[in-house]
N, C-alpha and C positions, 0 to 999 in steps of 0.2 A: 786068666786075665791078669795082666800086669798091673801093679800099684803103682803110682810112680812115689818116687823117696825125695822129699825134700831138704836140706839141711842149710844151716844161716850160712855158709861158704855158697852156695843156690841161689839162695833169696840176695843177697847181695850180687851176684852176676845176673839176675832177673831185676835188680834195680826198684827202688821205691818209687813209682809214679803219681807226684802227690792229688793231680786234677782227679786222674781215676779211682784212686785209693778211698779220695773223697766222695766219689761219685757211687762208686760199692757200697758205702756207707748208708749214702742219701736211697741208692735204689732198695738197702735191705731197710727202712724206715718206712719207705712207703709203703712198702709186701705188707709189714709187720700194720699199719696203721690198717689194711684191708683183711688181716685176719687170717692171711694165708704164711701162719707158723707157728709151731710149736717151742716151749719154751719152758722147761720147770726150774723154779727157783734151786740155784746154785746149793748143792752140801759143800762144808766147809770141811774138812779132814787136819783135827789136829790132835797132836801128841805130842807127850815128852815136856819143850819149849814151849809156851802156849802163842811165842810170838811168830813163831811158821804155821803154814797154811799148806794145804794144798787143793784146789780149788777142780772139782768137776763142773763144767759147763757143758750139757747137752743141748740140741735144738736140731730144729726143721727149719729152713728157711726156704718159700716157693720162688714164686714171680719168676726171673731168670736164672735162677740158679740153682734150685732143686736138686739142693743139697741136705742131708743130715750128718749127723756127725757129733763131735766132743773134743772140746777144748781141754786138758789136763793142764794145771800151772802150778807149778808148784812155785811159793814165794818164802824164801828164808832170810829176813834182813842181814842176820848176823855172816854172810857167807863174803858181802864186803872185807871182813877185816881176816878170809881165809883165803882171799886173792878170787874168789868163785862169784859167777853173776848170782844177783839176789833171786833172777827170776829162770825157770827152766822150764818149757812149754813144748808140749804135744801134740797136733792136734790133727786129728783121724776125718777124712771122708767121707762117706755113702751115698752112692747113687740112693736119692729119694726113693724112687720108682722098685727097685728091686734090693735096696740094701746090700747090694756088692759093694767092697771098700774101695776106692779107686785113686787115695791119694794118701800121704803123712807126711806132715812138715813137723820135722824133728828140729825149732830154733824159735828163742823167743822174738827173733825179730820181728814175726809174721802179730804176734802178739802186741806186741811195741807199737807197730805201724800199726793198729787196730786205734790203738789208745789218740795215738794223734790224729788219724783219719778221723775221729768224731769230735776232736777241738776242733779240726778246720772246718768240718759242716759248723758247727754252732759258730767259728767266726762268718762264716759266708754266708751263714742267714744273719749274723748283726751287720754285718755292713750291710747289706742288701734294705735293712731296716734304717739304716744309718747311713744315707748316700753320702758322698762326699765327706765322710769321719775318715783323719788320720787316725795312727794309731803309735802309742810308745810302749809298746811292750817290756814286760818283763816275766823274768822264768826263774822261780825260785827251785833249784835243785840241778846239780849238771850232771845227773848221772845218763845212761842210755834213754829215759823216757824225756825227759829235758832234754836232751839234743837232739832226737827224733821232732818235737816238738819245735826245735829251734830251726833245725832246715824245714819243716813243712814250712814254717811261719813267712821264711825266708823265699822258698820256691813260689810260692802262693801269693803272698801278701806284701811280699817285699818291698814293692813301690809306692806302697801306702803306710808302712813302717819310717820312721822318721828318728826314731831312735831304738834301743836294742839294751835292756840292763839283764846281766846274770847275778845270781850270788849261789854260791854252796859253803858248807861248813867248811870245807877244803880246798883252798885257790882252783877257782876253776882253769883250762888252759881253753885257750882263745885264738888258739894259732891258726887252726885250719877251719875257720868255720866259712860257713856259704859268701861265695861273693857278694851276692846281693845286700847282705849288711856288713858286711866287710869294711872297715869307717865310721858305722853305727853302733857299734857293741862296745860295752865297757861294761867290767866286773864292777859287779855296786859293794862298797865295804861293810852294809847291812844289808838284812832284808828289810828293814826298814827303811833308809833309801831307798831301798826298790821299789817298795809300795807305794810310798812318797810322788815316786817319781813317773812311774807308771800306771797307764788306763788300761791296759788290758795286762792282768797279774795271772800266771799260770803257773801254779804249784804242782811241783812233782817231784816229791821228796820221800825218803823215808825216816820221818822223825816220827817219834815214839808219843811224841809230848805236843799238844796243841801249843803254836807258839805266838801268831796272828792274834794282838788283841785289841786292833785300834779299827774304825769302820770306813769302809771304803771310800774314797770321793766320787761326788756326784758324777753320775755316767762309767764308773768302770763297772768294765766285764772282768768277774772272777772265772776262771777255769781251775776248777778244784779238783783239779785230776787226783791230787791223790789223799784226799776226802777226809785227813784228819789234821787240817792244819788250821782251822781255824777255831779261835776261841765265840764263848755265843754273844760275848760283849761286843765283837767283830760283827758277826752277822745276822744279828738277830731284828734288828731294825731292816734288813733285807726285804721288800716285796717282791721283787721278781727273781723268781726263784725257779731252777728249771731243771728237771731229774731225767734220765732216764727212761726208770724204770721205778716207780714209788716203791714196791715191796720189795723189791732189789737192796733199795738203796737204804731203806729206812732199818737197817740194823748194822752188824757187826764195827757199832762205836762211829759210825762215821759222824761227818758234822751233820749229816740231814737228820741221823738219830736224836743228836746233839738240840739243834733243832725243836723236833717234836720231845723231850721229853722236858725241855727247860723252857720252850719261848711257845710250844704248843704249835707247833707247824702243823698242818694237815695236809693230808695228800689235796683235798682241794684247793687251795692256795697255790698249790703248784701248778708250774704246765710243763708237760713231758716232749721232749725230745722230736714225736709226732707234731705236738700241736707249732711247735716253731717252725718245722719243716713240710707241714701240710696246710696247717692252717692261717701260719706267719704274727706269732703269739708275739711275737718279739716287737712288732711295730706299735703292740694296745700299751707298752709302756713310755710315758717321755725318754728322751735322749739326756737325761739327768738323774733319771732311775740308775741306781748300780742292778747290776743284774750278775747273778749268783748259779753255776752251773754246779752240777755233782754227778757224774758217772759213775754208776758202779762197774759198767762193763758187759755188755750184751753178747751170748752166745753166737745170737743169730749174727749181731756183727762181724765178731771174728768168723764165721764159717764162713760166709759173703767175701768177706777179704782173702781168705786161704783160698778159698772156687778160683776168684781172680787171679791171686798170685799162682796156681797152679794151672790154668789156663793162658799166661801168658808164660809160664814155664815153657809149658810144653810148645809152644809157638817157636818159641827160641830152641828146642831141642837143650832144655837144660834138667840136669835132674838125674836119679837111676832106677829104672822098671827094675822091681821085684816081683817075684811070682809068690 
């Protein structure tokens, strides 16, 4: 039985389809909300540097996709300044049913687009809470997870966008990005400007150092994609607070650690990822609430998203059967 091979030169000629990517997302949430998946909290793998990682992700996910399989990511900050991407991902198939392997997507794209597929469910359940809300986005970070973020934002949401701020430590470039805010985008000369200036702030950076120490304005959405940027004078006054996955997220230093061990967060105070997209948690808060997301990152997600990406592979004839 053939495997098929996927690599990020694939996944880019198979195209990020933001509706559906999004919709993989939503449909492995609901599976996951009725029980039908398997899931063991992530080991971390590190050595040498203690600031690399390499991260196993296993899981079962049913409902339509009845998939199992393993996500491999290896994340090494420092490989920016050796020309090499920060992030390098794996990740392995199985038919549920019989545990034959039947796919490997060797690129972190597949990875990438995971991370933004689950920003744009949590934007689509807050508008949906928030009819008739524009929105001025900002994106602290422009490396690959920022600009995947920044075309979703754009494919999606674009006509409800009214403004567009970047910032990274390094002039970001702004030449090619989506037409749809093409006009609306200007590099902000702080992240502070940015925050300033923006209701919906989504951090995607790799700094070492919490640097966010001021509190949000009433009504913005945080996307803390990447879950150590803010300090707890930032968000500790925070009520609506939305994880995940609580024992996911509640360690390795993130701000929800942060959280619970300085301002006393509790997994109950929170509502998980399920309850805004089954149970529509997001409307029990006013439209003046800032509202605080933290992702750690769900197995079953990315397995939901490779099934699809490898499913509409193989549609298109794109890919190479191994035996």
């Amino acid at each position: 039985m053939l495997v098929l091979y996927l690599n990020d030169s694939h996944l880019r000629m198979v195209g990020l389809q933001w509706n559906e990517l999004v919709n993989s997302v939503e449909h492995a949430v609901t599976v996951m909300d009725q029980g039908d998946y398997a899931q063991p909290l992530k080991p971390y793998l590190r050595y040498k540097d203690p600031a690399n990682r390499i991260i196993a992700m296993p899981a079962y996910i049913g409902g339509d996709v009845q998939a199992a399989g393993l996500k491999w990511i290896a994340s090494f900050p420092g490989n920016i300044h050796l020309g090499l991407p920060r992030a390098h991902s794996v990740t392995v198939l199985n038919n549920a049913a019989s545990g034959v392997p039947y796919a490997i997507i060797n690129a972190p794209l597949a990875s990438a687009a995971r991370t933004a597929a689950v920003s744009g469910l949590v934007l689509r359940h807050y508008l949906k809470a928030h009819p008739g809300r524009r929105m001025r986005v900002g994106i602290i970070g422009w490396g690959p997870i920022g600009q995947l973020h920044f075309d979703m934002c754009a494919e999606l949401y674009g006509d409800l966008i009214d403004s567009a701020l970047v910032y990274d430590i390094r002039e970001p470039k702004l030449d090619n990005i989506h037409s749809a805010l093409r006009g609306k985008t200007l590099a902000a000369s702080t992240w502070q400007q940015l925050y300033a200036e923006s209701d919906v702030v989504i951090t995607c950076t790799v700094s070492s150092n919490r640097y966010i120490d001021a509190p949000p304005a009433p009504g913005t959405l945080l996307l803390d994609v990447s879950l150590r940027d803010f300090k707890a004078e930032a968000i500790g006054g925070v009520k609506a607070v939305i994880v995940d996955d609580w024992n996911e997220v509640c360690r390795e230093n993130t701000d929800i650690e942060l959280l619970h061990k300085e301002c006393g967060l509790a997994k109950e105070q929170t509502r998980s990822l399920a309850d805004v997209v089954c149970r529509e948690a997001l409307a029990a808060w006013g439209h003046d609430e800032p509202v605080l997301f933290c992702p750690m990152g769900m197995a079953s997600f990315d397995l939901t998203v490779a099934d699809y990406m490898v499913r509409r592979a193989e549609a298109l004839g794109i890919g190479v059967g191994l035996e």
